[in-house]
KOLKE-950395 format. One record per residue (C-alpha): residue in one letter; chain; x, y, z. Coordinates in Angstrom, 1 decimal, decimal comma. Layout:
BEGIN
ATOM  r  c       X       Y       Z
ATOM  a  A       X       Y       Z
...
END
This chain:
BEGIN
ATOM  r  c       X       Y       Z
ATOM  x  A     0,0     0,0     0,0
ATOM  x  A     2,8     2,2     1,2
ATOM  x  A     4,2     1,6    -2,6
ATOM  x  A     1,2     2,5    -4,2
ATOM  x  A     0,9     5,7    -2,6
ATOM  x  A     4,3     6,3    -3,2
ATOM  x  A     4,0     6,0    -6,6
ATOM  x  A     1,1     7,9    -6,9
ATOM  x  A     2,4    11,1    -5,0
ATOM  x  A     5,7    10,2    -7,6
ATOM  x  A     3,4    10,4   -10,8
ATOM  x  A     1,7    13,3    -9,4
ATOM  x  A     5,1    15,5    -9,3
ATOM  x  A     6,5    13,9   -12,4
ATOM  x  A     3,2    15,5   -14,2
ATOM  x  A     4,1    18,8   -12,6
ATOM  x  A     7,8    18,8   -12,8
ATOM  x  A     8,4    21,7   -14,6
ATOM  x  A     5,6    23,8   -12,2
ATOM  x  A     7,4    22,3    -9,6
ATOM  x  A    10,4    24,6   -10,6
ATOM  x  A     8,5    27,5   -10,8
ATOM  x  A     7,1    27,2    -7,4
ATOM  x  A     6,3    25,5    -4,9
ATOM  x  A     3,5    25,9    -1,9
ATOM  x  A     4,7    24,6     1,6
ATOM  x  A     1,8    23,3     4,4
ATOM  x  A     3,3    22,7     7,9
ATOM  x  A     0,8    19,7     9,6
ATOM  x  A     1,7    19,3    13,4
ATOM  x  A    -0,2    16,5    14,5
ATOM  x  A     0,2    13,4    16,9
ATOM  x  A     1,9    10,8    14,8
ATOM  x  A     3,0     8,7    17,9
ATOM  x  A     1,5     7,8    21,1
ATOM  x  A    -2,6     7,1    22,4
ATOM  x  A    -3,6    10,1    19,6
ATOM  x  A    -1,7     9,0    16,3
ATOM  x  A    -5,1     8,0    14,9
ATOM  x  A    -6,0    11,6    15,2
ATOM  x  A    -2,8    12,7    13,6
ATOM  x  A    -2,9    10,4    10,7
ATOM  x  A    -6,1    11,7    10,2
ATOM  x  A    -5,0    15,4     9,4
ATOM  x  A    -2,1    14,4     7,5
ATOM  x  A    -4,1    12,1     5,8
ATOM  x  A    -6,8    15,2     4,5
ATOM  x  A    -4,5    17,6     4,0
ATOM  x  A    -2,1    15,6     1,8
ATOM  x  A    -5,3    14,2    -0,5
ATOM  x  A    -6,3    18,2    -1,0
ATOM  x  A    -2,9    19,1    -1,7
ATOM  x  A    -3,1    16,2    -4,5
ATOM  x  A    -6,4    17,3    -5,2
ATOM  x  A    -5,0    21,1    -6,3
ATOM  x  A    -1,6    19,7    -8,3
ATOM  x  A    -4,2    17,3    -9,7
ATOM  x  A    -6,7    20,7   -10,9
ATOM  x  A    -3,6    22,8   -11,1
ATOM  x  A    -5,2    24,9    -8,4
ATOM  x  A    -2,4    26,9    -7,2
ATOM  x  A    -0,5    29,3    -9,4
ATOM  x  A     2,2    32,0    -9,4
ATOM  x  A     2,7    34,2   -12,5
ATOM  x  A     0,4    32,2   -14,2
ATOM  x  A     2,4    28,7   -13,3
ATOM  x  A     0,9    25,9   -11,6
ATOM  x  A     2,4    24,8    -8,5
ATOM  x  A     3,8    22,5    -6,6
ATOM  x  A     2,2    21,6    -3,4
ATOM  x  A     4,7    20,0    -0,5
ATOM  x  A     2,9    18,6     2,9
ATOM  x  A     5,4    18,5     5,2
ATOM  x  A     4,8    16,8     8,6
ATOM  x  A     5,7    17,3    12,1
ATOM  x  A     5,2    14,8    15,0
ATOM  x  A     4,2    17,3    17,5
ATOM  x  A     3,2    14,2    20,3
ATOM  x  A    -0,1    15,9    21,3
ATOM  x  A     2,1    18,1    23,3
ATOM  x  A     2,8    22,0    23,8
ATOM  x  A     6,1    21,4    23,7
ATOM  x  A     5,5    19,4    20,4
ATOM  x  A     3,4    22,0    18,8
ATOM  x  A     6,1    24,4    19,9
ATOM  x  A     8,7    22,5    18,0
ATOM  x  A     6,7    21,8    14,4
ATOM  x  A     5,5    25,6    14,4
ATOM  x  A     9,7    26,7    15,1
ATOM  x  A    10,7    24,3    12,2
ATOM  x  A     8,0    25,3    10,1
ATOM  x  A     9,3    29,3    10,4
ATOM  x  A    13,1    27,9    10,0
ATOM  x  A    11,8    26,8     6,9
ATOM  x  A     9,7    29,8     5,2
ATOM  x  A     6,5    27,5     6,0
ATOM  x  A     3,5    30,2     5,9
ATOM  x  A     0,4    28,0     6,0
ATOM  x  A     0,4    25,9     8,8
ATOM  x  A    -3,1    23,1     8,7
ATOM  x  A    -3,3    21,1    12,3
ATOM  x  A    -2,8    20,2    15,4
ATOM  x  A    -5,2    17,9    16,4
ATOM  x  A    -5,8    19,2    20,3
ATOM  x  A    -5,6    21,4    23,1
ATOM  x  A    -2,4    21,1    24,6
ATOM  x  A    -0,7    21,2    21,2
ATOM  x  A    -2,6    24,7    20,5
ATOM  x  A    -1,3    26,0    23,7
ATOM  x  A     2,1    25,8    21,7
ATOM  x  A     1,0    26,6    18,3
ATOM  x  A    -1,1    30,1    18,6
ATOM  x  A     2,0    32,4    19,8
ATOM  x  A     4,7    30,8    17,7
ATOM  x  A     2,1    31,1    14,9
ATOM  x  A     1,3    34,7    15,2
ATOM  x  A     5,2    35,6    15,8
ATOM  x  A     6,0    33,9    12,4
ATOM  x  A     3,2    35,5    10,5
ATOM  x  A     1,5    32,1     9,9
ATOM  x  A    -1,9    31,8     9,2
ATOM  x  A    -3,3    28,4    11,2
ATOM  x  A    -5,9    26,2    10,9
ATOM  x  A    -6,6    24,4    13,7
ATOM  x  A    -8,6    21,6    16,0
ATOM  x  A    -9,4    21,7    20,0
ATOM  x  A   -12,0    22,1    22,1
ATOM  x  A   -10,6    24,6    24,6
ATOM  x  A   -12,6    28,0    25,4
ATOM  x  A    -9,7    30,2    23,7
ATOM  x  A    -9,7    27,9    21,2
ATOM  x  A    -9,8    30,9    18,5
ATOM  x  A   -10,3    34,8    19,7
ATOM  x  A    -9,6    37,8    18,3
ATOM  x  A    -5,9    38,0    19,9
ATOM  x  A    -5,1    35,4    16,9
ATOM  x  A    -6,4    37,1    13,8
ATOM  x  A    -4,7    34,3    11,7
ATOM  x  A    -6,2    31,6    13,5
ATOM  x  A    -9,4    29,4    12,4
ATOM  x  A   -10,9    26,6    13,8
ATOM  x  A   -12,0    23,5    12,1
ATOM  x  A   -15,4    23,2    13,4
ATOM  x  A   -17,1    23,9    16,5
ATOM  x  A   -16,7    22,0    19,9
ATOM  x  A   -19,7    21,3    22,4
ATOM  x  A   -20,3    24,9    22,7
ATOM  x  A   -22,1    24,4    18,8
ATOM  x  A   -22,9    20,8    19,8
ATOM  x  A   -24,0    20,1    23,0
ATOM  x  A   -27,2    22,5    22,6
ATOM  x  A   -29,0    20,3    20,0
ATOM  x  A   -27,8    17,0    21,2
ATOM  x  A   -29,2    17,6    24,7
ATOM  x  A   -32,6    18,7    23,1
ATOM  x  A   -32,7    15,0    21,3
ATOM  x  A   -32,1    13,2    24,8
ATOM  x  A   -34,7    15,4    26,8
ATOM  x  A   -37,4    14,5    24,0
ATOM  x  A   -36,4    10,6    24,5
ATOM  x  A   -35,5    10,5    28,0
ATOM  x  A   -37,7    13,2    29,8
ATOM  x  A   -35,0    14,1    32,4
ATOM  x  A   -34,6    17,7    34,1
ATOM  x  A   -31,2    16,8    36,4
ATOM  x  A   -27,6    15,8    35,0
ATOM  x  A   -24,7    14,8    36,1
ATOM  x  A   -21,4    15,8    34,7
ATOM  x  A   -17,9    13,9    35,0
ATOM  x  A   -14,9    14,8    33,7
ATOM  x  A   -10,9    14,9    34,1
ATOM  x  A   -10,2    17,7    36,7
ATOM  x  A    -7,7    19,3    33,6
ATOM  x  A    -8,0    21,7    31,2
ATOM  x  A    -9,4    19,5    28,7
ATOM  x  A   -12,0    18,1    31,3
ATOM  x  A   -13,3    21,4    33,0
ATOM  x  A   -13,0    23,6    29,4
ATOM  x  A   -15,8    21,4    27,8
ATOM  x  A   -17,5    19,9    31,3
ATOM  x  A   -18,2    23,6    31,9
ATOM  x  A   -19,8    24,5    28,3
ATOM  x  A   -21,7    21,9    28,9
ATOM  x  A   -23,0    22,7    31,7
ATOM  x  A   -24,1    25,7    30,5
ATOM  x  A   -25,8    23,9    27,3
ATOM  x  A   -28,1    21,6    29,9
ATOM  x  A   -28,7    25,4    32,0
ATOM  x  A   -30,0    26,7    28,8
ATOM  x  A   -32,4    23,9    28,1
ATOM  x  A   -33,8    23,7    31,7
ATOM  x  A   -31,5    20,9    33,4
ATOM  x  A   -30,0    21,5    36,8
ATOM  x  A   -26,5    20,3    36,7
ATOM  x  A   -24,2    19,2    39,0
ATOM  x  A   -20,0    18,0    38,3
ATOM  x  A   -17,6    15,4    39,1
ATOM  x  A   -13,9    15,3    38,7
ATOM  x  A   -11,4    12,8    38,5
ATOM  x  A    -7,7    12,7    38,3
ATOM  x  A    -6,3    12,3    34,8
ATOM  x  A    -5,0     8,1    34,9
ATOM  x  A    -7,6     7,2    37,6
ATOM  x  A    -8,2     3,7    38,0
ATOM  x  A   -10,3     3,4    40,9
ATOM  x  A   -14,0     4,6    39,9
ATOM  x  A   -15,4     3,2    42,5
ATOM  x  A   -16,1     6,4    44,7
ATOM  x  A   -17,1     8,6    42,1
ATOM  x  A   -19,4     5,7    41,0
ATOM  x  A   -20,8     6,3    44,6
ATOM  x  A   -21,3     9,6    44,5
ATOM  x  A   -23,2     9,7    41,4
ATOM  x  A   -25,7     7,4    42,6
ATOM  x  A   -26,1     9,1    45,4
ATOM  x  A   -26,5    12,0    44,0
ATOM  x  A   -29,3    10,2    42,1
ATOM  x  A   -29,4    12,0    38,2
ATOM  x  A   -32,1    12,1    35,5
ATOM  x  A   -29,2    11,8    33,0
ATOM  x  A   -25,0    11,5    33,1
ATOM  x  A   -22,7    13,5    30,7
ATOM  x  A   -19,7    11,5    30,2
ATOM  x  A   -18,1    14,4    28,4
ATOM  x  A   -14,3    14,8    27,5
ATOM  x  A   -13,7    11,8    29,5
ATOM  x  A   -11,0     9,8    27,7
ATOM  x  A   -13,3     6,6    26,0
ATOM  x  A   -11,4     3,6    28,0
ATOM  x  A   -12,3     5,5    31,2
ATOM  x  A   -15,8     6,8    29,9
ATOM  x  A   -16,5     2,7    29,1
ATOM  x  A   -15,6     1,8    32,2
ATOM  x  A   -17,8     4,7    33,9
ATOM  x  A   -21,0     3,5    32,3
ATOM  x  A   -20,1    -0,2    32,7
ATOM  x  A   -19,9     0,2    36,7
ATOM  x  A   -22,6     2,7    36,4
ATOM  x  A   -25,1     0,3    34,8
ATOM  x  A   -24,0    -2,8    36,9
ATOM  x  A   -24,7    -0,1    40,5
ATOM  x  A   -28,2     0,0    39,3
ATOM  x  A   -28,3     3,2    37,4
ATOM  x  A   -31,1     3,2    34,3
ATOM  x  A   -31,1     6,8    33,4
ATOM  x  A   -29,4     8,3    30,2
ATOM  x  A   -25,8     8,0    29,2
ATOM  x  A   -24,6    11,2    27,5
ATOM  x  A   -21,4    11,6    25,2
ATOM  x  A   -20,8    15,6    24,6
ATOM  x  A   -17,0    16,2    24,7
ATOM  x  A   -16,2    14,3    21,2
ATOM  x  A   -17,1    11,2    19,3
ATOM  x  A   -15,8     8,0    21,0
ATOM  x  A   -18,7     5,5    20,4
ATOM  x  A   -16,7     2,7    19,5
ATOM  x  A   -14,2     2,3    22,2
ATOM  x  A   -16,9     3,0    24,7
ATOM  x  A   -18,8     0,7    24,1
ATOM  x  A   -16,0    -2,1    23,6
ATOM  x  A   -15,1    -1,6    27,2
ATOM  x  A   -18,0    -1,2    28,7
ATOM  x  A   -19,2    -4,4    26,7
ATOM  x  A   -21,8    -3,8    24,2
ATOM  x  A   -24,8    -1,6    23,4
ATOM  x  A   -26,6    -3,9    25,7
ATOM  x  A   -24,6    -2,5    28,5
ATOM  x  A   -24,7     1,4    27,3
ATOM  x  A   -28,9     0,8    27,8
ATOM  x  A   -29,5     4,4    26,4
ATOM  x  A   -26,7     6,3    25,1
ATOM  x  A   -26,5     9,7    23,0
ATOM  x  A   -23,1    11,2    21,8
ATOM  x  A   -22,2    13,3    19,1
ATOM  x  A   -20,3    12,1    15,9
ATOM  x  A   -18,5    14,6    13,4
ATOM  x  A   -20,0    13,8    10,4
ATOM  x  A   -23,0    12,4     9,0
ATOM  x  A   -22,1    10,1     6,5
ATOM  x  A   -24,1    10,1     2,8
ATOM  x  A   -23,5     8,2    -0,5
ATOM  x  A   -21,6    11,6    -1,2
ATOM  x  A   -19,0    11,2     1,3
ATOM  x  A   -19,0     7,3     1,2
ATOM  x  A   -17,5     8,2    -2,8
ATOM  x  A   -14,5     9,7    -1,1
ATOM  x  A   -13,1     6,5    -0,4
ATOM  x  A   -13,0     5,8    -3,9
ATOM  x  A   -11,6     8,9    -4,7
ATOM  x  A    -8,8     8,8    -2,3
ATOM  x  A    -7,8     5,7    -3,5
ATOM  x  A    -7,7     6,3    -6,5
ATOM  x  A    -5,6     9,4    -6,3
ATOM  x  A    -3,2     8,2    -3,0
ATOM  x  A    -2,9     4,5    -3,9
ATOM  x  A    -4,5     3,4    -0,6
ATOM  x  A    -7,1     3,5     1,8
ATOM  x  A    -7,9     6,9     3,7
ATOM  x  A    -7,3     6,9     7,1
ATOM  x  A   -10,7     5,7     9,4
ATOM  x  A   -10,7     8,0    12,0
ATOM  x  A   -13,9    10,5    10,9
ATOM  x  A   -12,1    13,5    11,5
ATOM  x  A   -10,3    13,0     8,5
ATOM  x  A   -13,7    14,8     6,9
ATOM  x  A   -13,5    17,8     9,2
ATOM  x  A   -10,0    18,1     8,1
ATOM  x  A   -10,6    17,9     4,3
ATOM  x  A   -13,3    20,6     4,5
ATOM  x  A   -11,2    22,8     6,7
ATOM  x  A    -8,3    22,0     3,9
ATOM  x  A   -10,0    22,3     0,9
ATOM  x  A   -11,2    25,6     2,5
ATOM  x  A    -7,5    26,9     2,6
ATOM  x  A    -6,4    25,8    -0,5
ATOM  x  A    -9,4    28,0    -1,9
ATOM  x  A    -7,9    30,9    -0,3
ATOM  x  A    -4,5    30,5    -1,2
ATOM  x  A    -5,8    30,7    -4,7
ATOM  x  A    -7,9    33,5    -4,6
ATOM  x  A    -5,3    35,6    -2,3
ATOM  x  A    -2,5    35,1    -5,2
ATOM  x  A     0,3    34,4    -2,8
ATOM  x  A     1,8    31,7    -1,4
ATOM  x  A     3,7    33,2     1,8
ATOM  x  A     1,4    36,5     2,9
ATOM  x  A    -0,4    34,9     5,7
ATOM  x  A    -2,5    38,3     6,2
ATOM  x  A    -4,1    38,2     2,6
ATOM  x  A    -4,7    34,3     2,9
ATOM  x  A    -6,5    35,4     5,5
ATOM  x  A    -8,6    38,3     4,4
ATOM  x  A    -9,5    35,5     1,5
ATOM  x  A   -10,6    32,6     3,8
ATOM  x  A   -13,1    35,0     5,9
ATOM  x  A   -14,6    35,9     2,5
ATOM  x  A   -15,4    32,4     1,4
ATOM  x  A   -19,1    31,0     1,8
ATOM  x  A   -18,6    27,7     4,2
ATOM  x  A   -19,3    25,2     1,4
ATOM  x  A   -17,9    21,6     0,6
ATOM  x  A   -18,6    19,7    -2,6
ATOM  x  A   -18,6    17,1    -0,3
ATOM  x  A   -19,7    18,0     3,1
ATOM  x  A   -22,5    20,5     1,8
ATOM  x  A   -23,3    24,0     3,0
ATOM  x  A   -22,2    25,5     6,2
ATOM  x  A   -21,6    28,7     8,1
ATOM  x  A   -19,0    30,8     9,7
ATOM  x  A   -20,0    31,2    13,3
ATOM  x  A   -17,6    32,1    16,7
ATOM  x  A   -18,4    35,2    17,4
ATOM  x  A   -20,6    34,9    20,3
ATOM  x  A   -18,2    32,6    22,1
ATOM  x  A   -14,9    33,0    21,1
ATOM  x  A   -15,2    36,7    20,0
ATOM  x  A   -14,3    36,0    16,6
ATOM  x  A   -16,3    34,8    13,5
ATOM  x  A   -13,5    32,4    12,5
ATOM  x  A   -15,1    28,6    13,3
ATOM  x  A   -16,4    26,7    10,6
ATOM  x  A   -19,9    24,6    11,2
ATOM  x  A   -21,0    21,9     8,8
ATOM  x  A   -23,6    19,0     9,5
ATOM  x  A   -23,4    16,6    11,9
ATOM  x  A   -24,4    13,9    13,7
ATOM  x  A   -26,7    12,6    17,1
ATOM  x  A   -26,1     9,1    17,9
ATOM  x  A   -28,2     7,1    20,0
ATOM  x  A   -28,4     3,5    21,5
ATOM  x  A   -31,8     3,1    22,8
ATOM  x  A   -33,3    -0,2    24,7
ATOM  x  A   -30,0    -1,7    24,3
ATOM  x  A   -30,3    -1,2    20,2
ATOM  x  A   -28,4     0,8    17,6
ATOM  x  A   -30,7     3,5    16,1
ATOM  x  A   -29,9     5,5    12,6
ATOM  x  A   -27,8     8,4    13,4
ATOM  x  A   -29,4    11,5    13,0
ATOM  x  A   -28,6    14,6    10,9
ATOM  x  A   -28,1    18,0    12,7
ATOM  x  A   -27,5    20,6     9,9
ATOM  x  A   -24,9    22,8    10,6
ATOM  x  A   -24,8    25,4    13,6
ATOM  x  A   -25,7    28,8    12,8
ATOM  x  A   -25,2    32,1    14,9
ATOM  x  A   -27,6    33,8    12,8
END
């Protein structure tokens, strides 16, 4: 497979070889390519490089008339701030301009500053509150966390589930209290009193907090950021203490490895969590098309759709700005451009009211739900608007 692609990428630059003198367009993709996240990583790498063979392909990107060459160039950032740090440093060193990744939140704690210094313009993925803001003018997001989420999903469960307390637990970190406290804020809005529970990051021992949640009795429990292995194990002890109500997912996608630990849909009884994208006989011909153009099979972590809209989105702007290292114009040209995928369908810019900055892309999504034990259709949310 390796080969393949190899090959492909080969003919790809043998086509352009003589744009590929004239000149050449540089992306920078920090991303986790080691360690518990790689999936994530390979993912982004994964998008960014089909779009980037996508434009040579449509001869996309041009200087003085020439087509271009398009280089991805990689960093194993180790889902890290000091990783991040390290990419965006080597990216400057080498004239790198357009910088599409990371994957997280501690990685974008070391991207944003660096970013900004070097006159980058960034397109990145977390679910932190300062995420995006106005302090980083060069900075987009990738779509929104459970601040555009969590709203509709929580108004699917109340309709099936009828429940007017919750229950959050989370990681007593950044990544836990960021999103356990939008969340919190989504059940507020929609009539649900809340209450929280945090854990130390590598727990083991559930036990007491499985105490305390049943003692605190909840209509409803919001897993939210917590990592899946521990969020399986949560709602398997929960469900063997005797708990029957609701089992809520709104920090992230993470079906699948929740319910392999906790040990089946049986055990998750009545589930809801959010998944990326909502998957359509359009998008399902992606996988064709990736193959066909990268010699292999795309990477199955969904997030690789979020990043080729986000990419795609880019590559748009580096075309209409007509420059290949101003970071501001790239910029000014990305804000212009109606969220829109030939894929993904139509979307909106939104941000504004949370982060301060209209610089977050929303497409559709999706609402999964395990109900009696049994895997229902996912649902499709269209995209969040601020309108």
């Amino acid at each position: 497979m390796l080969l393949r692609k190899a090959f492909a990428v080969l003919m790809m630059s043998t086509c352009l070889a003589g744009a590929a003198d004239a000149c050449e367009l540089k992306i920078g993709v920090p991303g986790p390519l080691s360690g518990p996240a790689t999936q994530w990583g390979l993912a982004l790498r994964g998008a960014v490089e089909f779009v980037a063979a996508e434009a040579m392909q449509q001869q996309l990107i041009k200087e003085n008339g020439q087509a271009c060459k398009i280089t991805v160039i990689p960093f194993d950032s180790k889902y890290s701030a000091e990783g991040a740090a390290a990419a965006v440093n080597s990216f400057a060193a080498d004239g790198i301009k357009v910088v599409i990744g990371p994957v997280g939140s501690p990685e974008v704690t070391g991207t944003k500053p660096l970013a900004m210094r070097n006159h980058m313009i960034v397109m990145l993925n977390s679910f932190a509150k300062d995420s995006i803001g106005p302090q980083w003018p060069n900075v987009f997001h990738i779509g929104p966390g459970p601040s555009g989420w969590a709203s509709p999903i929580i108004q699917v469960a109340k309709e099936m589930y009828k429940f007017d307390t919750a229950l959050i637990v989370a990681p007593n970190d950044q990544g836990g209290t960021d999103i356990a406290s939008v969340n919190a804020q989504a059940f507020a809005a929609n009539g649900v009193k809340v209450t929280q529970e945090y854990f130390q990051r590598g727990t083991t021992n559930f036990a007491p907090i499985i105490a305390r949640i049943m003692n605190a009795a909840p209509g409803a429990v919001d897993l939210a950021s917590t990592p899946g292995g521990d969020a399986g194990i949560i709602v398997k002890q929960l469900r063997q203490a005797g708990f029957t109500g609701p089992i809520l997912r709104l920090g992230g996608a993470g079906y699948p490895e929740i319910k392999r630990v906790a040990g089946g849909d049986e055990v998750l009884k009545d589930f809801v969590w959010y998944e990326p994208i909502y998957m359509t006989d359009q998008l399902q011909a992606v996988d064709a098309q990736y193959e066909k153009l990268m010699g292999g099979q795309r990477p199955e972590n969904a997030d690789f759709f979020r990043w080729l809209f986000a990419s795609r989105m880019v590559m748009k702007a580096i075309a209409n700005a007509g420059t290949l290292t101003d970071a501001d114009k790239i910029a000014a040209e990305l804000r212009k451009l109606p969220v829109s995928d030939p894929d993904g369908g139509e979307g909106h810019w939104i941000g504004k009211k949370f982060f301060g900055i209209n610089q977050e892309l929303s497409f559709p999504f999706a609402i999964g739900r395990v109900q009696n034990g049994k895997l229902l259709p996912l649902l499709r949310h269209d995209a969040v608007s601020e309108n």
